[in-house]
N, C-alpha and C positions, 0 to 999 in steps of 0.2 A: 346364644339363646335360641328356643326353636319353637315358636307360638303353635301352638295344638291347636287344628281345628274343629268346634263342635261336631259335625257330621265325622269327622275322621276316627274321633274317641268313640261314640258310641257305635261304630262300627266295629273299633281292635279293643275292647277291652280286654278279651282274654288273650291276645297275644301282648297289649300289653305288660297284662300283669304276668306273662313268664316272660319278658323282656326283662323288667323293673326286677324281680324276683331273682334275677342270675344277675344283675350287674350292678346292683344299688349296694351294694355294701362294700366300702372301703377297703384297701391294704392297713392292717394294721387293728381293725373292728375287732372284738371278741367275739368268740364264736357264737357265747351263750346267747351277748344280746341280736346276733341277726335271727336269732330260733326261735327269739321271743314275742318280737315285731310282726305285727300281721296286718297284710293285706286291705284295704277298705271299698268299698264300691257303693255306689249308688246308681239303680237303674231305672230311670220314669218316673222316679221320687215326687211325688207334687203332697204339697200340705194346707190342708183349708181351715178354716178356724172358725167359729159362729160368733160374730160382733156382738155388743150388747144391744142393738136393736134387733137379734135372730136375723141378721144379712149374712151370707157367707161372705168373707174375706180368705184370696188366695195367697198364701206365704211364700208359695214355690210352685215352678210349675217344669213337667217333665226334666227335673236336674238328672242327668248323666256325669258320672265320678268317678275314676279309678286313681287311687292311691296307693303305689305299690309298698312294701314292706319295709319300714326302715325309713320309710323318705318323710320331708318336713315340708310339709303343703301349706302354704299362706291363703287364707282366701280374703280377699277386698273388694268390697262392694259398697253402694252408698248404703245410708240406714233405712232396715227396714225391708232390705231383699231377702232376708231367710238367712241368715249366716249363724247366727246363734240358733235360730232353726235347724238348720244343717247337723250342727253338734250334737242337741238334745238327742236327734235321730238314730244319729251313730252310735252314742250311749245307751240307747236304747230307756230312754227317760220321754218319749212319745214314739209315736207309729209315724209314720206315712198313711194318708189318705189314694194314695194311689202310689203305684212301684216299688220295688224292695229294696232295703238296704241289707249288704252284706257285710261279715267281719269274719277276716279268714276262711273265705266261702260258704260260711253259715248265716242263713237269712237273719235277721234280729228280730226275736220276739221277747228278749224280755232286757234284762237291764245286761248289758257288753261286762263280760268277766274280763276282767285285767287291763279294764278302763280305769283312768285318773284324770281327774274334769279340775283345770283352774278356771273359775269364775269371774268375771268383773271385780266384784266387791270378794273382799277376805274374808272366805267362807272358814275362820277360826274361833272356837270355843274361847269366848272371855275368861270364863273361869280356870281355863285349863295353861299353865305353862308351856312357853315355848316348846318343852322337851317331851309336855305332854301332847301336845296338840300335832307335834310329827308324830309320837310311837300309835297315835292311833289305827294306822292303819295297820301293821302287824298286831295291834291287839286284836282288833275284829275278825283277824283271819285263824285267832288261835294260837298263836305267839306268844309265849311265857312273857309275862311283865317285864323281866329282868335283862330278856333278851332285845325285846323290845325296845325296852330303852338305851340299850347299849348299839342297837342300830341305829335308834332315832338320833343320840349323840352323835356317833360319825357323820348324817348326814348337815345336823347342822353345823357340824364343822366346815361339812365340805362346801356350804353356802354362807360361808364365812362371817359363821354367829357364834363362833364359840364363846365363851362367857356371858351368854344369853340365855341360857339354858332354863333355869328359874325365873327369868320375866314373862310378861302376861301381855297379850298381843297390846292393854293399851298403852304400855309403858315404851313402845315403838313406833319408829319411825312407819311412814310407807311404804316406803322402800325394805326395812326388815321384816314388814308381815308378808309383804308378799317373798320375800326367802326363803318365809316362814312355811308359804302356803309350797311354793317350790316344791321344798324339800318333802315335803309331806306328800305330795303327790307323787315324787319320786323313789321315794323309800318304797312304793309295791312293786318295783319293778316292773312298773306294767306295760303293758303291749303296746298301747294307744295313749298317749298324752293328748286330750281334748283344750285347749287356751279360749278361752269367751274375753280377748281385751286383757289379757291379763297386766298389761301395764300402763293402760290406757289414763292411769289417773296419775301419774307419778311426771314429776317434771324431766328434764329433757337430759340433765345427766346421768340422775338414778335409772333413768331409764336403760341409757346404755350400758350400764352396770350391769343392769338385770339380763340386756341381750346378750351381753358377751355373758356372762355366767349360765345361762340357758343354754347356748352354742356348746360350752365347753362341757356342760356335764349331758347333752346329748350326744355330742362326738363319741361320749364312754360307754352310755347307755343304748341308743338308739333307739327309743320305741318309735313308729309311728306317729309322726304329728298332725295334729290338723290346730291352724293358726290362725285366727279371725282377728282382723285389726281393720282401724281404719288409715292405718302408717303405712302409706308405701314405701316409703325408703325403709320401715321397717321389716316389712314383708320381703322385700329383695335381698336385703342383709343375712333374712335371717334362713330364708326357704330355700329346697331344692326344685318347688314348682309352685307359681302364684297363679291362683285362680279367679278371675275376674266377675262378678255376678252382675248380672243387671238389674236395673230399678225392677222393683217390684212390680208384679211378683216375680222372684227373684229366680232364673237361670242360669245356666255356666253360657256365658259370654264367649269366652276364651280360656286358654290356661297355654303358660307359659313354664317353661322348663328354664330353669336359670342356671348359667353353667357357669359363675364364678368356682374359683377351686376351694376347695376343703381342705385342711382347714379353714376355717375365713381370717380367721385374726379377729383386731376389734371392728366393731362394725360403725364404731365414729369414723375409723379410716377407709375403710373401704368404698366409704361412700362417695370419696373423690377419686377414686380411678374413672378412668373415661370409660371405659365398659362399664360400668355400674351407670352412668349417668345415659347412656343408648338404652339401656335396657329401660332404665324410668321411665325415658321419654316413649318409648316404644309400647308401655302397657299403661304410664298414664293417656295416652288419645285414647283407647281403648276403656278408661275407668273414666276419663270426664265427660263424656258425654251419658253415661249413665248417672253422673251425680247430678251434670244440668238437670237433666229429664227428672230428675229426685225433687233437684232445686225448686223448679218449676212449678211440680205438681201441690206442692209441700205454698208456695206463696199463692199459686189457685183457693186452695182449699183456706188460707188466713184469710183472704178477700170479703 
């Protein structure tokens, strides 16, 4: 593992990203999805928000970012540093109040083409069946119904719902709508996979179900991830670089480059190799003194 320091990245980003850009993709990747995978940066990024007493409140402040193509970026920070902030950015679902964000070297001005955002909560159509609620997004893009659905079915095979195809997210468990949401996010093929917590409500087995099925159908696909949790054993299982943020307002801390090997396997097991357990310990001192400081300010303000 090789902790990146702040002054260091924001000085090589561009050599970063042609470092990252020639050597991130696996033996074995298809071609299609390393062509697909783009790029991400954030440069000076700060984000202010107007309270409802007209106070500004800062969300972020000078975040520098680079995320090379292909690669699965965790970021972990206490609540309330701008993480979910970070996302919307990228998506281009708000601005920046100060600094640019890029996607495949083009500034972001409006909503990220070949972005697919998983949210907290199961962002799926009650009304609509499992098999409708995937083929959505080939529908929107102009995709015959017919075909549509014949893609949406494979995918929910591939996330292991086949015979579901006709239920209605509420006739599911948890853990199946978020499969549900998976799969639907992944049927666009897209460039960037955005995660807000995506498993953050599901108990502790479903969960690892979910990580290792995420692993595995990112191994095939590769877009771009950006992973926001508040699980560090999650984030190290499951990323090629975790990003540390600090209390708010929220900056890059650190970022750490995780060089377990890829495959991973399951990520219940991985978690007792002793390299996995050096690494925790190495980026949790680095994460707990920002959640004190979080702790802290958070029992001030109950007072």
């Amino acid at each position: 593992m090789r902790k990146v320091q702040p002054t260091e990245k924001r000085t090589t980003v561009a050599s970063t990203f042609a470092r990252r850009g020639r050597g991130v993709h696996g033996a074995g990747e298809p071609a299609d999805a390393a062509g697909r995978a783009a790029d991400i940066e954030l440069a000076g990024v700060s984000k202010l928000f107007v309270t409802p007493s007209g106070s500004m409140f800062t969300a972020l402040r000078d975040v520098d970012l680079a995320i090379g193509p292909g690669r699965f970026c965790a970021v972990v920070g206490p609540t309330g540093c701008g993480k979910s902030t970070t996302l919307t950015m990228v998506a281009g679902l708000d601005r920046p109040s100060a600094g640019v964000v890029r996607v495949g070297g083009r500034i972001v001005d409006g909503i990220t083409a070949g972005t697919s955002f998983m949210f907290q909560a199961d962002a799926l159509l009650p009304w609509k069946t499992v098999l409708g609620n995937v083929a959505l997004g080939p529908v929107f893009r102009g995709v015959q119904k017919r075909e549509a659905q014949a893609q949406a079915r494979d995918w929910v095979r591939r996330v292991g719902l086949a015979g579901f195809e006709d239920h209605h997210p509420h006739q599911l468990s948890g853990g199946m709508r978020k499969r549900v949401s998976l799969a639907a996010a992944l049927i666009n093929e897209p460039s960037i996979l955005l995660m807000d917590e995506p498993f953050g409500a599901l108990d502790v087995q479903t969960k690892a179900i979910m990580s290792n099925e995420l692993l595995a159908l990112w191994e095939q696909t590769r877009p771009s991830v950006i992973f926001v949790t508040h699980d560090l054993e999650e984030a190290i299982a499951l990323a090629d670089q975790v990003v540390v943020m600090t209390a708010g307002p929220g900056t890059v801390k650190a970022v750490y480059d995780i060089d377990l090997p890829r495959p991973r396997g399951a990520v219940q097991e991985i978690r007792f190799e002793p390299r996995f357990a050096r690494i925790y310990q190495e980026i949790w001192d680095d994460l707990r003194d920002e959640v004190l400081v979080s702790y802290e300010r958070s029992r001030r303000t109950g007072d």
